[in-house]
Structure formats: structure tokens, C-alpha cells
N, C-alpha and C positions, 0 to 999 in steps of 0.2 A: 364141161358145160354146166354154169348154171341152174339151179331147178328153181322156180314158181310156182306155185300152186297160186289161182283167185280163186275166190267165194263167191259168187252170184257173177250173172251174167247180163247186168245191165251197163250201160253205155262207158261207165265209168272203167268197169272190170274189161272192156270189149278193148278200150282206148289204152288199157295198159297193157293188155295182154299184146297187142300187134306191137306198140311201142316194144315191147320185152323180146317179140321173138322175132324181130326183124331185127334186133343188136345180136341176137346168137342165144338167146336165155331158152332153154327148155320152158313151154308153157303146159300146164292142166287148168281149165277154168271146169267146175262144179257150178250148173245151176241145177235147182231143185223144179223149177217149171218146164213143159216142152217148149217153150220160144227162148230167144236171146233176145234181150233188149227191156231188160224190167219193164218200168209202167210206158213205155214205147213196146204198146203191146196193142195185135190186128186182132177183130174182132168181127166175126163176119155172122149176120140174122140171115138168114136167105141170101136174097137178091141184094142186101145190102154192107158196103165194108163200112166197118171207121176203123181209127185210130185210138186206144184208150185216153193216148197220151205219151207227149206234150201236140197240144195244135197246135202250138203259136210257138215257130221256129224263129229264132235272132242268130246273128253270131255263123252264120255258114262256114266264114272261114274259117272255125274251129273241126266245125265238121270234113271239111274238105284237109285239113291238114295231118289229122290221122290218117288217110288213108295216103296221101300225097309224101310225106313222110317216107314211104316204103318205094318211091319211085310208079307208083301206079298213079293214074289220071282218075280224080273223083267224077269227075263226067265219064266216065264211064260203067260207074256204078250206082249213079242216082241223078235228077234232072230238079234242079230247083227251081222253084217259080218267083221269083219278088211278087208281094202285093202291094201297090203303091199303095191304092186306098182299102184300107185293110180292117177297119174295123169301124162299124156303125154305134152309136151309142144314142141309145132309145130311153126316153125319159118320160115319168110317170104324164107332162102333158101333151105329149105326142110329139117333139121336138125331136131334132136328131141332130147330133155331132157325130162328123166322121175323123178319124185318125187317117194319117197318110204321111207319108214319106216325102211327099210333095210338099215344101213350105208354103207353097202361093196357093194350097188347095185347103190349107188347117186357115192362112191369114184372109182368105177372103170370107172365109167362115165368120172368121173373130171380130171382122170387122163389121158384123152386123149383129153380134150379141155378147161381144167384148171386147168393145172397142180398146180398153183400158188395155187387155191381153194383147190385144194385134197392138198396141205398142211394144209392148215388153217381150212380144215372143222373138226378136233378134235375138234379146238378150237371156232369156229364154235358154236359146237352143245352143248358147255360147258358154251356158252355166252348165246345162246338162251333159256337154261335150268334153266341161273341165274336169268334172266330177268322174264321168268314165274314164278320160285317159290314166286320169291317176290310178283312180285304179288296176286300171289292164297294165302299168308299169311297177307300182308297188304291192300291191296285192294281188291277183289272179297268178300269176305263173311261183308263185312260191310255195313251197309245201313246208308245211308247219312240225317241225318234230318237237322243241319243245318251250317253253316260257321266254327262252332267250332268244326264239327266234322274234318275237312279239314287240321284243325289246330294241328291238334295229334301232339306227334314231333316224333313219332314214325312212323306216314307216311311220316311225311315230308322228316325225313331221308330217305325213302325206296324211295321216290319220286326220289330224288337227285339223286340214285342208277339205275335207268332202263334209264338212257340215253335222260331226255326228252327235252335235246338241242340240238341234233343231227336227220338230218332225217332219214327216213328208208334209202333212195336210199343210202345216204351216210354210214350209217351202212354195208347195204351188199357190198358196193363198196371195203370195210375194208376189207374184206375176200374174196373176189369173183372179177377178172379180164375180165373173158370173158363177153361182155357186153349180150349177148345174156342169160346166167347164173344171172347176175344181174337182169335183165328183170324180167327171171320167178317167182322170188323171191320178184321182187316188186310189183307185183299184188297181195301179199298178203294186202298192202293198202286198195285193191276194198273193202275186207275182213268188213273192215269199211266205208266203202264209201267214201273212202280219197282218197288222192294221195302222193305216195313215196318220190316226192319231198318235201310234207309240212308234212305231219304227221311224229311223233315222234320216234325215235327209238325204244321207250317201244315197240311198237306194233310188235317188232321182234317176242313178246313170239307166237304168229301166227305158224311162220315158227317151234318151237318147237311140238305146238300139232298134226302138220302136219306128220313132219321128226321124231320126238321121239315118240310121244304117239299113232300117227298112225290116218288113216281115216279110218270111217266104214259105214258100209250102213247097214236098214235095211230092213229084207226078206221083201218079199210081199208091200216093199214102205215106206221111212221116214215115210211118214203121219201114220205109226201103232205105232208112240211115240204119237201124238196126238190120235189117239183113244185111246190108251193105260191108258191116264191119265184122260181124261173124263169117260172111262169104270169104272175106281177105283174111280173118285169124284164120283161118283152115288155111289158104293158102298159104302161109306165113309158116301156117307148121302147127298152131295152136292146138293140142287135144281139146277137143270142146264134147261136156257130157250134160245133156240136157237129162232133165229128171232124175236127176243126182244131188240129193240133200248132205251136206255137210252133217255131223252131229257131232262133235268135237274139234276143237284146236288141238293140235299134243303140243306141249310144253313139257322143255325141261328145262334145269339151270335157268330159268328165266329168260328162255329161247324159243321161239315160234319153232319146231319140227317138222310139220306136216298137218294130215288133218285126218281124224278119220272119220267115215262114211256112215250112212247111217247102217247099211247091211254090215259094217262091222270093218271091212276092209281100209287098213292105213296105210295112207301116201306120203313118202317122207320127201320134204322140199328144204330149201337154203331158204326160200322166205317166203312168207305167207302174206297174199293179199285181201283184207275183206272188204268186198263190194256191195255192202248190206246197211240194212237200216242200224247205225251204230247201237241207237240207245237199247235194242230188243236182242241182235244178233250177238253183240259184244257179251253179255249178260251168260246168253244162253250157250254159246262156243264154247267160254272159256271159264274156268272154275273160279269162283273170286277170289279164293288164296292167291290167284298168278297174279291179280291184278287188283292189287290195294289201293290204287289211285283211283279206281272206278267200282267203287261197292255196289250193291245192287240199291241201296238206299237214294243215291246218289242219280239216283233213272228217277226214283218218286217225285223228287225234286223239279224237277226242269219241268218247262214249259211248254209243250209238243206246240206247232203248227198246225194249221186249221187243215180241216179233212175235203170232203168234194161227197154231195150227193149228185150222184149221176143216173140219166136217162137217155139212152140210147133208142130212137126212134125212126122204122123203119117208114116213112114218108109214103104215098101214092101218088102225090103230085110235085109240084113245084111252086114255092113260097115266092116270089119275085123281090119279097121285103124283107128275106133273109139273104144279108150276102155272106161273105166267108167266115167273116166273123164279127155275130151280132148283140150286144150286151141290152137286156132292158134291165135298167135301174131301179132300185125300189124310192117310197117317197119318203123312205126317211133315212139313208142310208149310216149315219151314224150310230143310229138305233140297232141300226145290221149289225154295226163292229161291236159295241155293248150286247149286245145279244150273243155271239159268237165267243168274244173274249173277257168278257165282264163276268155275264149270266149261265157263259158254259150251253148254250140251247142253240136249237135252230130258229131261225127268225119264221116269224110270220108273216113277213113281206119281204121277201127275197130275191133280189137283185140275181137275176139268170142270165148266164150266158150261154151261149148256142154257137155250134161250130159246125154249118155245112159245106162240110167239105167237097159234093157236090155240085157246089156252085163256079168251084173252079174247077173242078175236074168231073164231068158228068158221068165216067163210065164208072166210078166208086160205086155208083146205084142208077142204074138204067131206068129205073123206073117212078120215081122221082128224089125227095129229097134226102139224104142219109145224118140226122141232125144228134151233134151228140151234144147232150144237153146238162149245165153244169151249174150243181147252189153250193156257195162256200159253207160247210157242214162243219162242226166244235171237233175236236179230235174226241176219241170215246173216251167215257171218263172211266180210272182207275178200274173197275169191275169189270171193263167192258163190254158192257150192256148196251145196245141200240137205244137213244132216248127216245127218238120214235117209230111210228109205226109207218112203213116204207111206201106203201100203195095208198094210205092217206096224204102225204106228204107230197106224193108224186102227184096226187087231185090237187091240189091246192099248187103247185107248181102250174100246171094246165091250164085251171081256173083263172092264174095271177097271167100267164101267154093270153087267155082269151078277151081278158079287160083290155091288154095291150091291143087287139085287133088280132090277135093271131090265133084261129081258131083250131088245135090240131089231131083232139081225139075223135073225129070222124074220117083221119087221113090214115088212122097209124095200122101198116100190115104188120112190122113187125118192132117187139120193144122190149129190154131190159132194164133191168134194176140194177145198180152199183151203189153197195153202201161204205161207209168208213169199214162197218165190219169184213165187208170183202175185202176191202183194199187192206185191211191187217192180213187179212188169211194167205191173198195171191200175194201177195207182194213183203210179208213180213214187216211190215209197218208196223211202229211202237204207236200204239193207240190210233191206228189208223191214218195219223197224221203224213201229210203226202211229202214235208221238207224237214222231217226229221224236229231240230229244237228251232222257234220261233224266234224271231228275228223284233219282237218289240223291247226287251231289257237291250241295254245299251253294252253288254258280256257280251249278251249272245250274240250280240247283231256281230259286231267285230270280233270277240271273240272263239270261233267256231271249234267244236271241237277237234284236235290234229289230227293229223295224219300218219301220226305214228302211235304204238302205246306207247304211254310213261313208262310201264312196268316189265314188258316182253319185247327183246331184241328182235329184227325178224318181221314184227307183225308190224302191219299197212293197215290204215284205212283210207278209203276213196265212196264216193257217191254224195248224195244229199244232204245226209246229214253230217257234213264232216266240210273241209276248210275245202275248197271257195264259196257254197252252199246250194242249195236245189236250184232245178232247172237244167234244161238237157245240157245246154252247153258248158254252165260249169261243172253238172258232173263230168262230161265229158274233160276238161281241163285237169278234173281234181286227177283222174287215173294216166292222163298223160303226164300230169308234177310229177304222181309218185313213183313211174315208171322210169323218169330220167333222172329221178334221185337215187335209184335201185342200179341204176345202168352207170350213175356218177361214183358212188359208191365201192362198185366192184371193179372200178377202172383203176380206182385210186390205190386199193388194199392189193392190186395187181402190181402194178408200180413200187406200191412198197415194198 
């Protein structure tokens, strides 16, 4: 039998490991945190749960296919909700646009403050739908080992086809007049931690799993997709060792061996998975002699993805004018992306988003709203140093909710802080950044880094910051590629 050893124990590592030992593969997965499920991590103030993270689920059938896979029934391991109308977008004059899955519920909207739009949204939703499938046929299910896989001509074509010369903003500008409509539509960018001005049209297919395929939550908290899939690796067979830090790769001959532990103990495997933030993890596992293709120089370089300051606020009542999920815009919002990706800073009018969960499931927080509250934040620079001060930052967040009409530091029983710096520390993020290398240079965007090394036989990479790129479900994807590339693999050198 096979051995495996994975690195971290987020969705990615979760989705390869059941893949792996439901073919026969001996599994060990090493997380260094006590949950499973990386930044799909429960967080509970008192009387109040959330979610860290991701709140905005797309793509179910991914999730339900890992566990489905094994012959088990995902409804019986977690209950999803569709939200038809699923996200409110609140603008500096008090207007609102809502998102919905529902076309005649976005067209009857359009046709009273874009009119221009509710023409072109058929064609719209026929663009956005052309752009995903290509996708989901030439890009998502491939795993990238090395330069020649890049080279297909069968992607190249399909490359050519998703628009990846044009930016988003300009894309939605094609269909959509009212600039405030444009706006809501280009925060799908944050999506990947870009910005609408530089990242690629491709990334419209966003706006399709949103508007066509639909947003869904699930009962009792996201985070029951991550228990859900640690529950079945156990069943499956998976060794799963929570708070258990890796501290080396061993490499010999230019071979992944095993790994060893930070107490000293080494586990020798046939192949090794890292399910970690490449640019930080890669670095620090592996000695740079193994791996001449990826200097440590070559981390300085890249571009990280925008971080998230977060505030987790335990409610007393109930907001009526927050639904599941509620965005207030700021009123210059390209100032926001210059500020973030230009100037490296936090902006000073910051577009918030807010996720009560809550609202759709009341027993989250019995007692009233449970609101986890989110500013797109610069990834830390190079020293990583906090550029500001946390509990000023968080007043001025409040102050910018109470202009809006939403008054909430007289409600809050219970509340935290989440900064970039945390999210490097729990989570081993490079610079804090929450999708790894950013998606605005036209490399990166298509680009991603593989899923193999150049340099070491043996060694995997899967998660965010690696080929299909952040977000739950393509991590999730990325550790199912690399799982059936590992199970393809040894079927064949069987054979041989």
C-alpha cells in the first residue's frame, strides 16, 4: 500500500486525502492548528457562532462530490440552503441593488436605474456562462506539473476565448451604464484578491456562479463542509493529527521522503502533499539547494493578494436592514483599489462587507445578530509590520456603518479583532495575504503556480495559492486534481 503524507489540513488537503484513501493509498495528514478546515474555521464569542471563512459558498456540486465519490450521500452530512436573493448592495446615497439568482428579480431592478443594462443583461448572462464553461472544461480539472502542460493548444485556444486582455471593470462597463451597478459587479475582483481595474476579464465567470448557479449557505455554519470532510477522512481510514506542525520536508536524490515533525519525529511517505500557503510554506519546509527553481528571492518578487481586516461582532438585537449578505460601498471606490494596490495602505473610506449569518439561520446567535464584518486590508509589507492601529481602524469602520444608518456600538455584547497579522500567524499566510499571489499581472492571473515542484519528485502542491487559485471550491478542486493525478500515476507504473 501506498503512503501519503499531506501538510495542513484545509479543504484542499481534506479533498485529497479522502480522494487518496478511498482508492487504497495509506493517508497521514499534519495540521499544526486544533480544527480541520484552514481559514473554514468556527469561532464562537459566547452566545455567538460564525464562520472565519469562506461566507459566500458557490459551486456545491464540488463539495458534495468529494464526499459522493466514496459512495456516501452528502445530505447526510451537511444541508445547504440556496440564497436566491443573496446579497444587498448599499451605496454611499442610500440606494440599494440586490444580487439574486432570480433573473426577473436583478431585470426588474435594471430596468429602473439601467435601463441600458436590463437590455444587455440576456446577453450578459450568456457571456458570463461562456466564460465559466470554458473554463470548468479547460482549466479547473487539470493539474499543472510542468510548462508543457501550459502549452496544450487546446488551452491555449480556450485561453484566447475568456477575454484575458480586457479588465474586468472594462468588461462590466460593456453591459452595465449605471456606475453604481458597475461597482457591485466589480467587487467580484476582492473574489481573488485583485482589483477590477488589473485583473482579467476571465474572472467574470465569478459573476455567473453567483447570478446563474446561485449562492448557498450551510445549516448550522459553512464550517459543517469542513467537519463534514474530516468526519469521512477518518472514516475512510485517514490518520488525522491536529496540532502537529511539520518542520521539514526530507528530501533525497531530489525526492519528497517524508516529513519530519516539529518534536523531531520522521515519517517516511511515497509522496508528499503540501496543503499550505506555497509562497511561506515552500520556503520554509524545504532547504533551497532542493529547490533551485524557487529561490527565496523569488517570494520578494511576487505580488501577494489583498488581506481582510476583520470584526466579529456579537449583536443584542436584530438589524432588519442587514440580510445575509450586505455590502456598503464606499464613495470613491477606485480610490479603494489605488489605495490597496497602488499606495500599499488601508483606505480611508472603506467599502464593508457584512455577513449575518443569522439572518438565515437564527439559532447561530439566539440572541440577536452574529455579524462578521469585513475591509479589504494591503497584504503586510515586506517587515511585517501592522500599518495601522487595529481598535482605531475598527472606530472608523463603525463611524463609516453609522453614516450608512446602521448604528452598532451600543448593540455589541460580544467582539474581535482579526488582522492580516493574525491571518499570517493562524493560518501561515505569506504576508497575510488570504489567496496567496494576486491575480492582477496577466502571469499570475493564468499563470498559477503548479502543482507539482520543478525540482522534487514526489512533492504536491494544492490550496490557494497554487493552480486553480483561492476560494473554497477551487481549493477544493485543486486537492481532488492532485489526488487523481497521484492515483493515475500509480495505476500506470502498476501496469508497467
Amino acid at each position: 500500500m501506498k503512503k501519503v503524507i499531506i501538510i495542513g489540513g484545509g479543504l484542499g488537503g481534506l479533498s485529497s486525502a479522502i480522494t487518496l484513501a478511498h482508492a487504497g493509498f495509506h493517508v497521514e495528514l499534519y495540521e499544526k492548528n486544533r480544527h480541520f478546515g484552514g481559514k473554514m474555521m468556527p469561532i464562537q464569542l459566547g452566545d455567538y457562532s460564525f464562520d472565519f471563512g469562506p461566507n459566500t459558498i458557490t459551486m456545491p456540486s464540488v463539495f458534495k462530490q468529494v464526499i459522493e465519490q466514496t459512495g456516501e450521500r452528502a445530505d447526510d452530512y451537511f444541508e445547504m440552503i440556496k440564497l436566491e436573493n443573496h446579497t444587498r448592495n448599499i451605496f454611499p446615497d442610500g440606494t440599494h441593488f440586490d444580487f439574486s439568482s432570480n433573473q426577473q428579480t436583478v431585470l426588474s431592478q435594471l430596468q429602473k436605474v439601467d435601463p441600458a443594462g436590463a437590455r444587455h443583461y440576456d446577453s450578459f448572462i450568456k457571456e458570463i456562462t461562456r466564460l465559466f464553461k470554458l473554463s470548468e472544461r479547460y482549466f479547473l480539472p487539470r493539474t499543472f506539473r510542468s510548462w508543457r502542460d501550459y502549452a496544450s493548444p487546446s488551452l491555449g485556444a480556450a485561453m484566447m476565448r475568456v477575454r484575458p486582455l480586457q479588465t474586468l471593470d472594462s468588461f462590466f462597463r460593456s453591459y452595465f451604464s449605471n456606475p453604481r451597478i458597475i461597482e457591485a459587479y466589480n467587487r467580484y475582483a476582492t473574489y481573488i484578491g485583485s482589483s477590477p481595474f488589473q485583473a482579467p476579464a476571465t474572472f467574470a465567470m465569478i459573476a455567473y456562479l453567483e447570478m446563474v448557479e446561485g449562492v448557498y449557505y450551510v445549516k448550522g455554519g459553512n464550517v459543517k463542509i469542513a467537519e463534514a470532510f474530516a468526519s469521512l477522512a477518518k472514516k475512510m481510514g485517514v490518520s488525522l493529527h491536529s496540532e502537529s506542525q511539520v518542520k521539514k520536508v526530507l528530501v533525497a536524490d531530489n525526492k519528497a521522503t517524508g516529513v519530519e515533525l516539529q518534536n523531531g519525529e520522521k515519517v517516511m511517505a511515497d509522496h508528499v502533499i503540501m496543503n499550505a500557503d506555497l509562497l511561506k510554506a515552500y520556503p520554509e519546509l524545504v532547504a533551497e539547494k532542493d529547490r533551485p527553481s524557487f529561490k527565496n528571492d523569488k517570494v520578494d518578487k511576487i505580488d501577494p493578494s489583498i488581506s481582510a481586516f476583520v470584526i466579529l461582532a456579537g449583536i443584542n438585537k436584530r438589524f432588519t436592514q442587514l440580510k445575509h449578505h450586505t455590502v456598503y460601498f464606499s464613495d470613491d471606490y477606485q480610490q479603494e483599489f489605488n489605495d490597496l494596490f497602488v499606495n500599499k495602505k488601508y483606505s480611508a473610506k472603506p467599502t464593508i462587507y457584512i455577513c449575518n449569518s443569522s439572518h438565515t439561520d437564527p439559532g447561530r446567535s439566539p440572541k440577536g445578530d452574529n455579524l462578521f464584518i469585513l475591509v479589504n486590508a494591503p497584504a503586510l509589507p515586506p517587515n511585517g509590520k501592522l500599518q495601522i492601529e487595529p481598535v482605531a481602524y475598527k472606530k472608523l469602520i463603525f463611524e463609516t456603518l453609522s453614516s450608512h444608518g446602521l448604528d452598532l456600538t451600543q448593540h455589541i455584547v460580544e467582539e474581535k479583532i482579526i488582522t492580516p497579522s493574525d491571518i499570517a500567524a493562524q493560518f501561515g499566510a505569506h504576508r497575510g495575504a488570504l489567496y496567496g499571489v494576486s491575480a492582477n499581472r496577466k502571469k499570475d492571473a493564468f499563470l498559477r503556480p503548479q502543482n507539482t515542484s520543478k525540482d522534487i519528485k514526489n512533492l504536491y502542491f494544492v490550496g490557494g495559492s497554487t493552480h486553480p487559485g483561492g476560494g473554497s471550491p477551487m481549493v477544493t478542486i485543486s486537492g481532488l486534481n492532485v489526488a487523481r493525478s497521484i492515483i493515475k500515476m500509480e495505476q500506470y507504473n502498476k501496469i508497467s
